[in-house]
N, C-alpha and C positions, 0 to 999 in steps of 0.2 A: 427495458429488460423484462418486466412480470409479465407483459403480453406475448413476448417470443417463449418464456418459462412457462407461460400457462398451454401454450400450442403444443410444447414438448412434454407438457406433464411431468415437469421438474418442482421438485419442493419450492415454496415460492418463500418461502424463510430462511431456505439455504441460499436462493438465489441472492436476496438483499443481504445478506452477509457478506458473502463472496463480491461481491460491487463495490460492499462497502470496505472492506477490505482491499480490495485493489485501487481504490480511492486513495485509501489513507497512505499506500502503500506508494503510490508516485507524489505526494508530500514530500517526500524521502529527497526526490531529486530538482526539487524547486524549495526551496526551503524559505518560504515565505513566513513561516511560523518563526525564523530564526531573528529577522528584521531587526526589532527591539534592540536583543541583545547584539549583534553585531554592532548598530547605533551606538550601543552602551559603551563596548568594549572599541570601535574606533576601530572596525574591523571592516572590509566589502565581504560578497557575497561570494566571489572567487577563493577568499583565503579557507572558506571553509566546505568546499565543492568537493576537492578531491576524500574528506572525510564522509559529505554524504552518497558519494558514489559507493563508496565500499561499504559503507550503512544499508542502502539500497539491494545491492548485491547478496547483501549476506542474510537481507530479512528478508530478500526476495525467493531466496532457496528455502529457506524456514517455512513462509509460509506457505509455497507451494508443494511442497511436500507434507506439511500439514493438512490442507488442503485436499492432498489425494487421497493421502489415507484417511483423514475422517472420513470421505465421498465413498471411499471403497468400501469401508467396515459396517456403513447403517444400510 
């Protein structure tokens, strides 16, 4: 990504933001971080899908319109 950002003359610390952000942001729909506790509580990974889906969705709207508007306003 900073070699295609450096071609375009894109901020290259907004770049690594925005990546990282969209990293962390599909976490959301694999919930690997969840493991443990699912383990703990005697739970699979299915019973708690349909809540990171709507997790996903709703902080996917958030942060892309976050997103814009910081992009638009600097």
């Amino acid at each position: 990504m900073l070699p295609a950002a450096q071609a375009l003359g894109a901020d290259i610390p907004r770049v690594a933001m925005a990546v990282a952000w969209g990293d962390a942001w599909t976490n959301l729909l694999q919930p690997f971080w969840a493991l443990p506790v699912l383990a703990i509580a005697g739970l699979k990974a299915k019973d708690i899908m349909g809540f990171c889906l709507i997790q996903l969705f709703i902080t996917g709207i958030i942060i892309s319109v976050g997103l814009v508007w910081f992009l638009k306003n600097t």
